[in-house]
N, C-alpha and C positions, 0 to 999 in steps of 0.2 A: 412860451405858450400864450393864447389870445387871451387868457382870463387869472395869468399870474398877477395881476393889481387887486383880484377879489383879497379879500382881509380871510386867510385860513390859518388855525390851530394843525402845526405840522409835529405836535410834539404826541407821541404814543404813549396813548392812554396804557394803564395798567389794568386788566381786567381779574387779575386773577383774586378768588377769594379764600386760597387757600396757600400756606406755603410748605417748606420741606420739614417740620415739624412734624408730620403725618408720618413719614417715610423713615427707613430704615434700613441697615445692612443685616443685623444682626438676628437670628430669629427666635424666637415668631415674630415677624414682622410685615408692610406692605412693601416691595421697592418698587420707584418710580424712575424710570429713568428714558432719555431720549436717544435712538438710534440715529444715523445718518441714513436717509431713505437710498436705498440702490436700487438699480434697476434688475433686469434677469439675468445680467450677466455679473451681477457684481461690481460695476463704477457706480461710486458713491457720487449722490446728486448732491451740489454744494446749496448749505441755506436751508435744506428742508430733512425731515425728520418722520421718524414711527415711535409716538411712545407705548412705552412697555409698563404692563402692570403685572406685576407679579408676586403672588403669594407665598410666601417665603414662612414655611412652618413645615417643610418637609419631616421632620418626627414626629407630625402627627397628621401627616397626609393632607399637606397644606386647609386644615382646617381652621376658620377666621375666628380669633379673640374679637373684641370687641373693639379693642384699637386696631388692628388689622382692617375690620370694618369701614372705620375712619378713616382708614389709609387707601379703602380702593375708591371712596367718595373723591377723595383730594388729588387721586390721583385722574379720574376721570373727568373729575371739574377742572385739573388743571390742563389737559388735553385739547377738551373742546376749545380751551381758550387760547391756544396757544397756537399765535397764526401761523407756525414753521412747520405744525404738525399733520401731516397728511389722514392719517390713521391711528388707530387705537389698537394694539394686542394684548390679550387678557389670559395669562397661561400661571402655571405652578412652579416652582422649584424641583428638580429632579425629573425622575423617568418614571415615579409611580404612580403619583396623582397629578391633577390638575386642582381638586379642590373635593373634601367628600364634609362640605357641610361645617355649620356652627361649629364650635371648638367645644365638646361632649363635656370635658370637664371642668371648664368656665361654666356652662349649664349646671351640672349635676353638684360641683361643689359651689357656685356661689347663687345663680339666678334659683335653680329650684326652692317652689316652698317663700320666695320673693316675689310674688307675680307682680310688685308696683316695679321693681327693677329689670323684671324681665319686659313691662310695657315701656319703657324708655329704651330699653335695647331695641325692642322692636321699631321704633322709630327710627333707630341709626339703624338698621338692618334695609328697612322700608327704602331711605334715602341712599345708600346702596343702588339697590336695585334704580331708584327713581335716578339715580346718576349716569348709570350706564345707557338706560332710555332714553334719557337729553341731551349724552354728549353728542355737542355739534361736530364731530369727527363720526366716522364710518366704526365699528367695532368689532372683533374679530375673536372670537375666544379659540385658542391655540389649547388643543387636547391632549396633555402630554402626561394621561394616565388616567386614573378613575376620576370621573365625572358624578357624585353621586349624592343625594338629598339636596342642601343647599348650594351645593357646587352646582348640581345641575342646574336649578332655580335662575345662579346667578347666570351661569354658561346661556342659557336657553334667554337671558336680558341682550346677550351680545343679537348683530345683525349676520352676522357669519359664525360657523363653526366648523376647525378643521382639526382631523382627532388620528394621533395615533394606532395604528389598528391592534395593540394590546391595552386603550381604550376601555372600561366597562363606564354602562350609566345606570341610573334607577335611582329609586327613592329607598326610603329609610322611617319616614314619618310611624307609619302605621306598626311597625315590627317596636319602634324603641320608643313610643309616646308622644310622637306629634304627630300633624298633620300638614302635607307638603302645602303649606297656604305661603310660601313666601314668592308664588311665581307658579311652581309645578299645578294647582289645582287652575290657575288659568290661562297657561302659556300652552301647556301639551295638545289641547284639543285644538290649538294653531295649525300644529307639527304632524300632531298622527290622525288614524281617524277615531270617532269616538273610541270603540269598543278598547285599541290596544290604547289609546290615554287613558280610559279608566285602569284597566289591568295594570299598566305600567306604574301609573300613580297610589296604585294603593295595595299591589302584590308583592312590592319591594322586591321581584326578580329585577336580576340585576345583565343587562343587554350588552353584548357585544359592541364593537364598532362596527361591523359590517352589517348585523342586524340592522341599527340605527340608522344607517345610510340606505339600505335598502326599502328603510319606513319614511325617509326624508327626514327626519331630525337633525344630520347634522351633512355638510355641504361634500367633506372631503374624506375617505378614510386610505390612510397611505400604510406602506410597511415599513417597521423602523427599527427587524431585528437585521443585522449582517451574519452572513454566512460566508467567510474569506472575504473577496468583495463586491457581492453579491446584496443586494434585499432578498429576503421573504418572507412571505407573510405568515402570522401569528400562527404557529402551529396547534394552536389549543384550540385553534375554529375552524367549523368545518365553512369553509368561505365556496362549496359549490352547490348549489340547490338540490335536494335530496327530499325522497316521502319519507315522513315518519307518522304513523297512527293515519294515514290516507290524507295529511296533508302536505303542500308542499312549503317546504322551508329555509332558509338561510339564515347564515351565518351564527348557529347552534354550537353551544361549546364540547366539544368531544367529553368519554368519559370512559371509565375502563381501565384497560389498558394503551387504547391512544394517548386518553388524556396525560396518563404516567408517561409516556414516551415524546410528547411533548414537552412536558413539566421536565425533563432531563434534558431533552434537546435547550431549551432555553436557558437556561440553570447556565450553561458556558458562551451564551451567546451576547454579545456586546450590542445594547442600546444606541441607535446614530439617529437623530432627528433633522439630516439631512433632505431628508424627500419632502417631510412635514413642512420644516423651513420653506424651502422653494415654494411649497404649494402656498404659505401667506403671504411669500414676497408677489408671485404671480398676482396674486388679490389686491394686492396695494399697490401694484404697478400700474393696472385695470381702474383703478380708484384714480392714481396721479392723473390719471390721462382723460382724466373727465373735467366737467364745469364743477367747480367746487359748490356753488351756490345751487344748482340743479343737481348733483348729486344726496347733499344733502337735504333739499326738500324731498325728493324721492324716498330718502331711506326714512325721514318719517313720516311719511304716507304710508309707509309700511309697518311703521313700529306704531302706530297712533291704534293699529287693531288689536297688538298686544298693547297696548296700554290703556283701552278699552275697560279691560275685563281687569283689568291691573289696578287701576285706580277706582274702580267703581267697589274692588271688594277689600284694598291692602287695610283701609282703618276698622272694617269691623271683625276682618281677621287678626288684626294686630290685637283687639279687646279680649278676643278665644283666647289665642296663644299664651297670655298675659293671664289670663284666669286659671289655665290648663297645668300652668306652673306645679298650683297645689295638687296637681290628682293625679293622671294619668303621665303629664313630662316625668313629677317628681318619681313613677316609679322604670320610668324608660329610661331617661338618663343617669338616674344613681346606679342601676341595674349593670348598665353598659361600661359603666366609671368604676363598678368596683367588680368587672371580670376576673381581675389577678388573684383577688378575695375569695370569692365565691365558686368561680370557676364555673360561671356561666354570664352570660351577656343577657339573658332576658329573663322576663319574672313567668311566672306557672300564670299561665292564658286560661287555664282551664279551671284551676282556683280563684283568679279572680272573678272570670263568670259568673261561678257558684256562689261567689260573694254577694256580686251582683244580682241575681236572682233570689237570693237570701232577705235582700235587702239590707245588708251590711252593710253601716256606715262609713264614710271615706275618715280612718283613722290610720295613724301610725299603727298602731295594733293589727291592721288592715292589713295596711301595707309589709309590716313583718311577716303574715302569713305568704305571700305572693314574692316575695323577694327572696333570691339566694343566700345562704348561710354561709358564714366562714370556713372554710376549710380547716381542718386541722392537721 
């Protein structure tokens, strides 16, 4: 070459800031691990890769400890930085969730009633999310079951979403003592239009995949029961637009007697995440075939307007959350953590009110009135 005598550093730098420390087999845990990138038919392209981040807490519906946390920070930070890696996928363990949020009872048994440890979690929570918006790789959250509270949060961080169509999403804050501030209160009105982001965010209904995709929230909704060797889709949604109360609607969960004849038809039907697969590999084949350096300025020109509303609100939501610990978390997560006890998930709405109007002090005595009882 005409300029091989310039004096160049040919030795590669180390960028990464994080190592496998973070990561794990075993659950709960994060796993981080790199694919070989193939194309659409299946030959593996030599040299280059897809990594995988995955939440691995399937017994408890891939919900994130706190080291888990750390684990999808290191796994995202190790990504961007890894020049072989084309893309990022961001999915769960198993066929039933993808992620539904904090780990309930890491909250309720150790942060509640702690608010200074629950505002240092929230900073690894924060950094989270703040890792999936900077990774220099493209990001793809792969839906492979309930999406819901901070699953969604984090799911709704990724640049793509491609979702199982037995799928559900929604929040959780407002029913069990928080409030969706990790993402949900300013990523949705991105996605939907105001009226159903507010509903959505604060009704805790909980939405189908096809609903979701027909509101634009997420990119792809595929089917992923088999019937011999057949797809079809989720028998429990009605997936053809129908009036109900003179409006018109999709993708509404059946009920009745459908829903039962659903719920049996499924009960024997075998899980294949074949159509799903295809549909991220198509995504990141679309990705290989671009300017790396033009693609990714692009995607953050598009992430910089959720990140917007993200970093203008995540520290003095982090200060609420952290405060919230003592009052309302401490009786929405002890509530939900001691179901098996009590044999109820939430505390009397209606006595706490009347507390509140009462002017009743926020006490343990308080709080014993509004909380379920032991069972005997």
């Amino acid at each position: 070459m005409a300029l091989e005598w310039l004096p160049r550093d040919r030795e590669k730098k180390d960028h990464q800031l994080f190592g496998p420390e973070h990561w794990g087999t075993e659950a709960p845990c994060t796993v981080y691990e790199k694919r070989p990138l193939t194309d659409p038919k299946g030959n593996v392209i030599d040299g280059l890769y897809v990594a995988w981040v995955r939440l691995n807490n399937p017994k408890q519906y891939n919900s994130y400890t706190t080291e888990m946390a750390k684990g999808v920070i290191a796994g995202f930070t190790a990504a961007g930085l890894d020049r072989s890696v084309v893309a990022v996928v961001f999915t769960g363990t198993g066929d039933r969730a993808f992620c539904t949020g904090g780990n309930t009872k890491e909250y309720a048994e150790y942060y509640s009633m702690r608010p200074h440890e629950y505002g240092e979690y929230m900073d690894i929570f924060n950094s989270m999310v703040d890792a999936i918006l900077n990774c220099k790789k493209p990001t793809i959250c792969r839906v492979n079951g309930m999406r819901v509270a901070g699953g969604q949060e984090i799911g709704m961080a990724c640049d793509l979403a491609v979702a199982s169509d037995l799928a559900i999403f929604g929040q959780a804050g407002a029913r069990h003592g928080s409030s969706p501030d990790g993402g949900s209160t300013d990523f949705l009105p991105w996605f939907l239009n105001m009226e159903d982001a507010m509903w959505n965010c604060v009704s805790c209904e909980l939405w189908s995949a096809y609903k979701m995709k027909a509101k634009n929230l997420i990119s792809k909704c595929v089917p992923v029961l088999k019937q011999g060797d057949k797809f079809i889709r989720n028998p429990a949604i009605i997936t053809e637009e129908y009036v109900k109360d003179g409006e018109i609607v999709y993708g509404e969960f059946k009920t009745g007697d459908a829903a039962q004849k659903a719920k049996d038809l499924m009960k024997d039907l075998p899980i294949d995440f074949e159509l799903l697969d295809k549909e991220v590999t198509k995504i990141i084949w679309t990705f290989t075939n671009l300017f790396p350096g033009c693609l990714i300025k692009a995607i953050d020109g598009i992430r910089q307007k959720k990140k917007f509303f993200w970093d203008m609100n995540k520290l003095a939501n982090r200060h609420w959350l952290m405060a919230n610990m003592n009052y309302e978390a401490f009786l929405g997560f002890n509530a939900f953590n001691t179901k098996k006890i009590t044999g109820q998930d939430l505390i009397d709405f209606v006595k706490f009110r009347q507390n509140i109007a009462a002017t009743a002090p926020a006490t343990l005595d308080e709080y014993a009135e509004v909380l379920g009882k032991p069972q005997k």
